[in-house]
C-alpha positions as CSV (number, residue, x, y, z in Angstrom):
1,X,143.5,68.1,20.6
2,X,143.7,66.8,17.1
3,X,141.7,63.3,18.2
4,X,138.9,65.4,18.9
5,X,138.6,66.9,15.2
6,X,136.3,64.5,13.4
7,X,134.0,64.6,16.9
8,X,133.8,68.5,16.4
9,X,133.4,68.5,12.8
10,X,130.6,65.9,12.6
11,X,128.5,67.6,15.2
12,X,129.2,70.8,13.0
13,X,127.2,68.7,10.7
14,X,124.1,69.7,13.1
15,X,124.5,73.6,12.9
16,X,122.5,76.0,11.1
17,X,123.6,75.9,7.3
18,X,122.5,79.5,7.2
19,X,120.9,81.6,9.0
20,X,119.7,85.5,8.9
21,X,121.3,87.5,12.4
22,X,119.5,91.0,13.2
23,X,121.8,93.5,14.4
24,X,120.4,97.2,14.4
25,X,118.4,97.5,11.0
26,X,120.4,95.4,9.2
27,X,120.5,91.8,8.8
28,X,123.1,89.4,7.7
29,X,123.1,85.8,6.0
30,X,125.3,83.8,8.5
31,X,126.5,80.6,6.8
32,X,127.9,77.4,9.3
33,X,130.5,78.3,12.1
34,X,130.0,82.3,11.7
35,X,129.2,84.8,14.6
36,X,129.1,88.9,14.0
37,X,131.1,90.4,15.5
38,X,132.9,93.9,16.2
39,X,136.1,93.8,13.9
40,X,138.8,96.8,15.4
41,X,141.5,98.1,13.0
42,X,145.0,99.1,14.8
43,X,144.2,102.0,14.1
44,X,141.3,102.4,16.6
45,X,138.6,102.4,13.5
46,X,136.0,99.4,14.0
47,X,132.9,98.2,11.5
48,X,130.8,95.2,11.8
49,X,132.1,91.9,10.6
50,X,131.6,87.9,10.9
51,X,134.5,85.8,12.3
52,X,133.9,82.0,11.0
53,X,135.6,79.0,10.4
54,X,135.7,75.7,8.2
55,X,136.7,72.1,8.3
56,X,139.1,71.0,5.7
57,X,141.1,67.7,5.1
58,X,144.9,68.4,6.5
59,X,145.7,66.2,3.4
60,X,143.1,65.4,0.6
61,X,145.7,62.9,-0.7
62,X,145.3,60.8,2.1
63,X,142.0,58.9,2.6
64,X,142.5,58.8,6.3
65,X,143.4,62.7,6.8
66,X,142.6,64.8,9.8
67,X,140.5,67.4,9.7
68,X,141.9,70.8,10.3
69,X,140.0,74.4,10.8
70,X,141.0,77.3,8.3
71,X,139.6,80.7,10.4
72,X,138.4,83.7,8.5
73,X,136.7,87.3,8.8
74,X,134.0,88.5,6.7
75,X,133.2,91.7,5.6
76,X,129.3,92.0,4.1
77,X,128.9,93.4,1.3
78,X,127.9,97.0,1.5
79,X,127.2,97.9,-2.1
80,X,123.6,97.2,-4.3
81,X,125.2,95.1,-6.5
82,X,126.6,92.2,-4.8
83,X,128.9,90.4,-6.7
84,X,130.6,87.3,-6.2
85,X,133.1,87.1,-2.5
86,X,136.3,88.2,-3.0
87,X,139.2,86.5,-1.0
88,X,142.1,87.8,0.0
89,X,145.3,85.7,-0.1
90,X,148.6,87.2,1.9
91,X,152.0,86.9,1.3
92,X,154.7,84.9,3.1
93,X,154.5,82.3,3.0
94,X,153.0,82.6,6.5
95,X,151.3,86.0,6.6
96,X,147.5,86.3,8.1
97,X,145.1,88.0,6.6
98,X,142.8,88.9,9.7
99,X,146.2,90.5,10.9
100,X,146.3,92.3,7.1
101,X,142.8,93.9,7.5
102,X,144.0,95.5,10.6
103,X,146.9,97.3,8.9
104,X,147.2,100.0,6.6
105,X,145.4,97.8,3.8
106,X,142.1,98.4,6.4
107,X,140.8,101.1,4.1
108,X,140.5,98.6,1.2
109,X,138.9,95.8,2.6
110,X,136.5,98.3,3.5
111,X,136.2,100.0,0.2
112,X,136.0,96.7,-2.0
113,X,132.7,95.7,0.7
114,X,131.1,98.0,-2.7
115,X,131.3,94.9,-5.2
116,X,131.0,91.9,-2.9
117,X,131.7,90.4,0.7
118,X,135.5,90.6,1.5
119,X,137.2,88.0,3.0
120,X,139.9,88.0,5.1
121,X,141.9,84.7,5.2
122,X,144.0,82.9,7.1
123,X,145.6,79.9,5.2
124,X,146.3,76.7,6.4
125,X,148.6,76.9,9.2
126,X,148.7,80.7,10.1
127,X,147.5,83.1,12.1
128,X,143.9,82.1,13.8
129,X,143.9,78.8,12.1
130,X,144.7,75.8,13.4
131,X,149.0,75.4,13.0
132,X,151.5,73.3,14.8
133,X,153.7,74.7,17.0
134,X,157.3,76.1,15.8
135,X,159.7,73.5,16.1
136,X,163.0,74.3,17.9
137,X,166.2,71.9,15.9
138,X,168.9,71.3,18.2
139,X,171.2,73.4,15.2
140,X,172.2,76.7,15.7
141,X,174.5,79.0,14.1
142,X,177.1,80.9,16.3
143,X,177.1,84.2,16.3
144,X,180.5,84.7,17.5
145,X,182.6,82.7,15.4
146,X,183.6,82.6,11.7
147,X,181.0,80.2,9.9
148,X,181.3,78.8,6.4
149,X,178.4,78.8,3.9
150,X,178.9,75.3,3.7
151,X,178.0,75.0,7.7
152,X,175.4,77.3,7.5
153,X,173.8,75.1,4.6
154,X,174.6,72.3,6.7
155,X,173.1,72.8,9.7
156,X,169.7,74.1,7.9
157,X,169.2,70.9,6.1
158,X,169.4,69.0,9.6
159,X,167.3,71.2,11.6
160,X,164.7,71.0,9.0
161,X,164.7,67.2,8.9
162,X,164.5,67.2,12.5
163,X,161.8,69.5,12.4
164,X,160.1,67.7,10.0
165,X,160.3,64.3,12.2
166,X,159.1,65.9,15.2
167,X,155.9,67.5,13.4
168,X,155.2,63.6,12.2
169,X,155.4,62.3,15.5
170,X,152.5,64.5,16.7
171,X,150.7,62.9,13.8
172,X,150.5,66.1,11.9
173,X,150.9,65.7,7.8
174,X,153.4,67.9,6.8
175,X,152.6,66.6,3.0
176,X,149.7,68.5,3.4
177,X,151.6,71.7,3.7
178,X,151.9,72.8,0.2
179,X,150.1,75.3,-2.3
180,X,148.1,73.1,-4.1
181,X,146.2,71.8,-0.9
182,X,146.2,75.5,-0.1
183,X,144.4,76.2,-3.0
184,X,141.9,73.6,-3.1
185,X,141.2,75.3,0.5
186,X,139.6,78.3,-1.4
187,X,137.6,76.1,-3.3
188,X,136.0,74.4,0.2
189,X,135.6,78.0,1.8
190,X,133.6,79.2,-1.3
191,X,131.3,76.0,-0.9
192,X,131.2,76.6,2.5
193,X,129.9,80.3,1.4
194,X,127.5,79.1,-0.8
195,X,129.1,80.9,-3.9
196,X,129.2,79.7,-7.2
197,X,132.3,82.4,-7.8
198,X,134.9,83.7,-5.8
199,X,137.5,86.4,-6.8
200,X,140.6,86.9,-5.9
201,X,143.3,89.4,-4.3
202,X,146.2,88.2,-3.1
203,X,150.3,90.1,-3.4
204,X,153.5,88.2,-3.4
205,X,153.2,84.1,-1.8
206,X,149.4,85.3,-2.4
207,X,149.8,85.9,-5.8
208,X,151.4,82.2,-6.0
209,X,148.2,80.8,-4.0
210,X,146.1,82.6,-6.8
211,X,148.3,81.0,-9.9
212,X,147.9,77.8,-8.6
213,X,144.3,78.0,-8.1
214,X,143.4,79.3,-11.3
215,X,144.7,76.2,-12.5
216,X,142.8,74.2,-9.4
217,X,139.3,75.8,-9.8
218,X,139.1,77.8,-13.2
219,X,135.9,77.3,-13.7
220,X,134.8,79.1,-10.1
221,X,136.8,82.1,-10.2
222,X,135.2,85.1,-11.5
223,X,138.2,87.8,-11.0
224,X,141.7,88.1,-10.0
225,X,143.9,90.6,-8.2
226,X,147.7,90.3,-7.8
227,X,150.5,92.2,-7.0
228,X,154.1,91.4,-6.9
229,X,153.1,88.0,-9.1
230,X,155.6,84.9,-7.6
231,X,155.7,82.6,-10.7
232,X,154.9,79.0,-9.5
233,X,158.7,78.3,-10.5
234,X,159.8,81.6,-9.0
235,X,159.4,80.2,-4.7
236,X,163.5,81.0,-5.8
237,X,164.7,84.3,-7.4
238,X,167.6,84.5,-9.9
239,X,170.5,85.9,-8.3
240,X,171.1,88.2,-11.3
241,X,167.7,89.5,-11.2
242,X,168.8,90.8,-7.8
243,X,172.2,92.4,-9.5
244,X,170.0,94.6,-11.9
245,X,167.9,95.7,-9.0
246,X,170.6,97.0,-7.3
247,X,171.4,99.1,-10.9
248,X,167.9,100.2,-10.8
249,X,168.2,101.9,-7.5
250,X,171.7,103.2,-8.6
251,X,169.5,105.1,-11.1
252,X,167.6,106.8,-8.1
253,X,170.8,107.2,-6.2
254,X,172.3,108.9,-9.8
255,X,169.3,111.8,-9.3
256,X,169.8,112.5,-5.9
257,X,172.5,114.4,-3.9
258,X,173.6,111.0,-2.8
259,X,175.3,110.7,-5.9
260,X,178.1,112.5,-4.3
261,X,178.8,109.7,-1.7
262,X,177.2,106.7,-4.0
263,X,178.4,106.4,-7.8
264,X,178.4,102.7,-7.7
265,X,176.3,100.9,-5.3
266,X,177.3,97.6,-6.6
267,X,181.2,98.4,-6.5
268,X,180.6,99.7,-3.0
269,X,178.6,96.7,-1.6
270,X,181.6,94.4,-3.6
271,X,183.9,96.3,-1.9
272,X,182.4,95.6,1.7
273,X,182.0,92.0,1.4
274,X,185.6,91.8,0.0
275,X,186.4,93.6,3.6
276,X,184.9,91.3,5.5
277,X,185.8,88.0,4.1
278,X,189.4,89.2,4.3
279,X,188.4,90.8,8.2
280,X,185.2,90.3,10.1
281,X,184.1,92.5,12.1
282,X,183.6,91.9,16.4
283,X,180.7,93.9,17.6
284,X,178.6,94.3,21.2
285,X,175.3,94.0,20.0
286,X,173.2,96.2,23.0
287,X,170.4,94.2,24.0
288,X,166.3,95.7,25.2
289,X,167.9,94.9,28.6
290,X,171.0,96.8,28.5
291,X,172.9,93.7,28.0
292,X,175.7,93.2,25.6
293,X,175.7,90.7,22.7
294,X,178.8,89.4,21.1
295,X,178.7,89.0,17.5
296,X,181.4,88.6,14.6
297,X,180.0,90.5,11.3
298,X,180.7,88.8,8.4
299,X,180.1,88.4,4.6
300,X,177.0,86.0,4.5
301,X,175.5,88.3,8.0
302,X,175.7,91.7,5.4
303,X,174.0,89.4,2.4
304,X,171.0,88.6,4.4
305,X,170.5,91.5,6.1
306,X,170.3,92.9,2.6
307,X,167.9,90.6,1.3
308,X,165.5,91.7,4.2
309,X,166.1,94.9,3.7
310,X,165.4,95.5,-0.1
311,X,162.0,94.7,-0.5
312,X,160.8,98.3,-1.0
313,X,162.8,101.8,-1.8
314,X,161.5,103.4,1.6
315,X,163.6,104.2,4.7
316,X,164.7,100.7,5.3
317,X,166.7,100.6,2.0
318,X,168.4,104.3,2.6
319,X,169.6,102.6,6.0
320,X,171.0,99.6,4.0
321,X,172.7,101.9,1.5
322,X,174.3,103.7,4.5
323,X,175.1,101.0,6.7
324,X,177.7,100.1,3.8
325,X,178.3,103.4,3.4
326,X,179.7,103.5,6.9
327,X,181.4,100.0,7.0
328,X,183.4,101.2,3.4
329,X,184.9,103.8,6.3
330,X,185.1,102.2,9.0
331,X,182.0,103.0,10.9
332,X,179.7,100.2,12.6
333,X,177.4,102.5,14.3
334,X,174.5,102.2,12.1
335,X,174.6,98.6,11.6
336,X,175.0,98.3,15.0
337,X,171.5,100.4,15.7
338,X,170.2,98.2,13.0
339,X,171.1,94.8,14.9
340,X,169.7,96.3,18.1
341,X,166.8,94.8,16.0
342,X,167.5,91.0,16.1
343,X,168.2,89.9,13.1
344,X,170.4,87.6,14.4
345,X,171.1,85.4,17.2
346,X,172.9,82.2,18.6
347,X,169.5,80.8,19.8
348,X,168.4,77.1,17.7
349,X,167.4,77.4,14.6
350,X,163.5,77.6,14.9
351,X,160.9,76.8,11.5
352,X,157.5,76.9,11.4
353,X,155.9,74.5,9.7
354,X,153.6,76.4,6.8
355,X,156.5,79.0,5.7
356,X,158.9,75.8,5.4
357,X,157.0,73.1,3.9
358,X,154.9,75.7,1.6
359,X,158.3,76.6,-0.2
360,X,159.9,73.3,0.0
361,X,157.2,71.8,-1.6
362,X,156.5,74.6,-4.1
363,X,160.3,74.0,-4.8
364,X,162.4,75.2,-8.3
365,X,162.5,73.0,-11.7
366,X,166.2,71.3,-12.7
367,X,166.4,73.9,-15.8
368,X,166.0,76.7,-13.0
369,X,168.2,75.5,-10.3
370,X,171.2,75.5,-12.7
371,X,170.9,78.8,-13.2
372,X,170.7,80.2,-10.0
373,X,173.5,77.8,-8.9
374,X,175.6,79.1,-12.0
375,X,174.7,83.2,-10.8
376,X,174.8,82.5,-6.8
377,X,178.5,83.1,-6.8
378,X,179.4,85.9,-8.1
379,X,175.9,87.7,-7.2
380,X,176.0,90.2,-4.8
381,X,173.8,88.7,-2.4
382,X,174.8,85.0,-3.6
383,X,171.7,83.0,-2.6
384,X,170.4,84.8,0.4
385,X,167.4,86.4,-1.4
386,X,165.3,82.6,-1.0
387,X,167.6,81.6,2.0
388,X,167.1,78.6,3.1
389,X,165.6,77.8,0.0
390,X,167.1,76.4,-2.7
391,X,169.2,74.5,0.2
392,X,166.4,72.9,1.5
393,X,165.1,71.9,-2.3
394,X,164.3,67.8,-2.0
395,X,165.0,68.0,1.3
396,X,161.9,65.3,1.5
397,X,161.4,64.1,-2.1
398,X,157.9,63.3,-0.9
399,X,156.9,67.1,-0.5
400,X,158.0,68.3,-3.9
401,X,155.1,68.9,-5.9
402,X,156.9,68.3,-9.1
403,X,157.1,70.3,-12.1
404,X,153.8,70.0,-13.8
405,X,152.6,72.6,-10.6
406,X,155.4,74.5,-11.5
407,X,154.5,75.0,-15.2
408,X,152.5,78.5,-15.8
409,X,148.4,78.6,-15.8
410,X,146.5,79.3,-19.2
411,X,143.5,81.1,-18.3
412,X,141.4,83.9,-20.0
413,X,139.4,84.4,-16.5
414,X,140.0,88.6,-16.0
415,X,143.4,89.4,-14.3
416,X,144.6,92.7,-13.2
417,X,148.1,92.8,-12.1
418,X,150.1,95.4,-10.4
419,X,154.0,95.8,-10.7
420,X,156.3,98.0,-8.8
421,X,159.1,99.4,-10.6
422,X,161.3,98.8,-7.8
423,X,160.3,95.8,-6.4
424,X,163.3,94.3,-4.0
425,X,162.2,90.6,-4.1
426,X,159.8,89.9,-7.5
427,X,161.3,91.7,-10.0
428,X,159.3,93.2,-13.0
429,X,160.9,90.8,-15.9
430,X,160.1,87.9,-13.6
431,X,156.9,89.2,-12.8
432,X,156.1,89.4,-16.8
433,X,157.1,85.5,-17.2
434,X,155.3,84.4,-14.2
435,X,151.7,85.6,-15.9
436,X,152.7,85.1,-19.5
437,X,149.4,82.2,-20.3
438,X,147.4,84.5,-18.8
439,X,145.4,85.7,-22.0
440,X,143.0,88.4,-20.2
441,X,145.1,90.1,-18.2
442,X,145.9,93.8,-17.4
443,X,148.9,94.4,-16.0
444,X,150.0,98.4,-14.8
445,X,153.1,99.1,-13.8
446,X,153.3,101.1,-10.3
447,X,156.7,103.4,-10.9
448,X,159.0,103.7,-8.3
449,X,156.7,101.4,-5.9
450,X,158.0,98.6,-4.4
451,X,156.8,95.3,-3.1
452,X,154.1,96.1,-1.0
453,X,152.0,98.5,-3.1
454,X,149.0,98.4,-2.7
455,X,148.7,101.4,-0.3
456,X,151.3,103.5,-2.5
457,X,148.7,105.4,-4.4
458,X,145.2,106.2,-4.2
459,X,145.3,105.0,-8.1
460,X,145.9,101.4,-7.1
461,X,142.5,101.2,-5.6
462,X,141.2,103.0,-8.2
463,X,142.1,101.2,-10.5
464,X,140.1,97.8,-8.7
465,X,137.5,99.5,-7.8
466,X,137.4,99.9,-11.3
467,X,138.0,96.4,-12.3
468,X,135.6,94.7,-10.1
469,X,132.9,96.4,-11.4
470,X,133.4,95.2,-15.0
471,X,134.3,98.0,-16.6
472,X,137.2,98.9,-19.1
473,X,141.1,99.5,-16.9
474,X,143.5,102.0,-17.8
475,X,146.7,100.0,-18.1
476,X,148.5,103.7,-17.7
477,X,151.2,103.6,-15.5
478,X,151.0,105.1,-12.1
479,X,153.7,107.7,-11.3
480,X,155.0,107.6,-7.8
481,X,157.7,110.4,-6.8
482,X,161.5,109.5,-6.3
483,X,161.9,107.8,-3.0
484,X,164.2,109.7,-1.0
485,X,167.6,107.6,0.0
486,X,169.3,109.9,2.2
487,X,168.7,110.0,5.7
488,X,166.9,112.4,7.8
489,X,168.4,111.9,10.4
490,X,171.2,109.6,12.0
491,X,169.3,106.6,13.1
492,X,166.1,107.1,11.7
493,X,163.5,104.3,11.9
């Protein structure tokens, strides 16, 4: 398949650089590789769109690099004043955005169609875009036996270099896996769109892709949108930073009737691990099929089921809070519904390559590294939050992209930036730091939010509608109620 990429992309040479496409009354500029087409939301809700694709080098630092297609949707413009394309960046590493638009951020690709054609992107390696195939590592980790963090770390580093050996031997360049070549990506799709300026809107990973291409292609972006802002030295969070998180919410907890049960979440999740690195726990894990799973709960299994779980203060973080709730008294029956999920299993460890070689190549400076290494210990969730990142840092010295991509943009181009109070996984000081040589930015601070925001208010999309068409942004903050913490019911979803 890949032999046949320079064949397809020189005879892509021969299409129609653009083209107008009736449809109804309305007609549509169709630039190279783009049909219309009917786009359908999950929700049922549908609107007219174009589905298109580019060619881009797999690896621009290689003279002989493949060619490789990056897929997108495109949402005309709907407004009278069409400004320049705005493109949306996800977060993951490894999320789509054609999957995003037909979510529950559907209403606001739709509503920013006002100030320009949306774009919906999937990045090198995901979703409709041309990716390798996951790589299964002959490492696993038991599920049924007591495993060290060492082994764990172990077995994570060889599965990855076996992964990335395998992905070379099917002549894919895995050095061309990393933000910067991600970024320079935006810069070929707004060529290929025929736009002198592109804007940006991108939340958490995506908000790293738009750092790093404001230093890539200043002088072609007109706007910026982030949310949940990853520093280009932040790919791993300070484990501290996760400690006063965990006081944060015990301020939510201290105005709540849960108060009664939870005084001190961080005592009570100390107090838990300390249990289970003394005892672990054997559960029967009940399987789709009926089927029984064995498992042995233990210290690290708690820590990353934390770190998945803490992203935003919504029911998912009340089942958290509970689950150690019940395993302080001797109940497993909520973490046991919460397994039913599969969080875990004794199946190979299985990478794919974007997600991995984005973050190992995005990496963590020296200075950085020696603090979270000095905090990891006695954190509460040690080094889970990034797992397996920092362990997989210079796995492949080659990939790093060094610490000159790691230093922070200086740009005046317009920035808005929105923060959530309780954000699980990029915390507000961090968030702060990561934009600090940004000298035209507006940053509001969404309270009581969480990671993904952008649908928590009807203010957030006020607020850009606001911004994109030029005008002066309120950088008031935008008041979200107390998210409840107690459960509703026993096992609620």
């Amino acid at each position: 398949m890949r032999s046949t990429h320079t064949l397809i992309a020189a005879l892509s040479l021969f299409t129609c650089l653009c083209v107008s496409a009736e449809k109804g009354s309305d007609k549509q500029v169709l630039y190279s590789n783009e049909q219309q087409i009917e786009f359908q939301a999950n929700s049922g809700e549908t609107t007219d769109a174009i589905a298109g694709h580019l060619w881009v080098p797999e690896n621009r630092n290689n003279p002989n690099s493949n060619k490789i297609r990056i897929n997108y949707v495109r949402f005309p413009a709907t407004g009278s004043n069409k400004g320049s394309p705005i493109v949306y960046l996800s977060g993951g590493p490894g999320g789509s955005g054609i999957a995003t638009a037909k979510w529950r951020r559907f209403p606001l690709f739709q509503a920013l169609r006002e100030f320009g054609d949306v774009i919906a992107l999937d990045q090198r390696g995901t979703g409709q875009s041309e990716q390798a195939a996951p790589c299964v590592s002959g490492e696993l980790i038991a599920l049924n036996s007591v495993t060290t963090e060492a082994q764990i770390a172990d077995r994570y580093r060889k599965a990855a270099l076996q992964c990335f050996t395998q992905w070379k031997s099917q002549h894919i360049d895995i050095y061309g896996y990393n933000t910067e070549q991600n970024a320079l990506d935006i810069n070929d799709l707004r060529k290929h769109l025929k736009a002198d300026k592109v804007s940006l809107w991108g939340i958490s990973y995506g908000s790293h892709l738009a750092l790093s291409a404001i230093k890539a292609m200043p002088a072609h972006l007109d706007k910026v949108i982030i949310a949940s802002a990853e520093g280009l030295n932040q790919t791993v969070k300070l484990p501290h930073q996760t400690d006063q998180y965990f006081e944060r919410v015990q301020g939510i907890i201290n105005q709540q009737a849960l108060k009664q049960q939870v005084s001190d979440l961080p005592a009570l999740m100390r107090r838990v691990h300390s249990k289970l690195e003394q005892q672990p726990i054997a559960l029967q894990i009940t399987q789709k099929d009926g089927s029984k799973t064995p498992m042995l709960f233990q210290k690290h299994h708690i820590q990353s089921l934390a770190s998945m779980m803490i992203a935003d203060p919504n029911q998912y973080l009340a089942m958290l809070i509970h689950v150690y709730l019940g395993l302080d008294n001797g109940n497993t029956e909520l973490l046991k519904h919460v397994l039913q999920r599969g969080m875990f299993t004794d199946e190979p460890i299985t990478f794919k390559l974007m997600p991995l070689a984005m973050d190992v190549a995005s990496g963590i400076t020296a200075k950085r590294l020696a603090k979270m290494t000095n905090q990891s210990p006695t954190a509460l969730l040690g080094d889970k939050l990034n797992f397996p990142m920092p362990t997989l840092h210079l796995i492949d010295k080659k990939l790093d992209l060094g610490d000159d991509f790691r230093t922070a943009p200086l740009s005046n181009i317009p920035t808005l930036l929105f923060t959530g109070s309780l954000d699980g996984r990029t915390y507000p000081e961090e968030q702060l730091e990561a934009v600090r040589g940004l000298t035209n930015l507006t940053q509001i601070m969404v309270n009581n939010a969480g990671h993904n925001l952008y649908t928590s208010s009807p203010l957030v999309l006020a607020r850009m509608q606001t911004f994109l068409s030029g005008k002066p942004v309120s950088a008031e903050a935008i008041q979200l109620p107390l998210p409840k913490l107690a459960l509703s019911a026993p096992y609620t979803n």
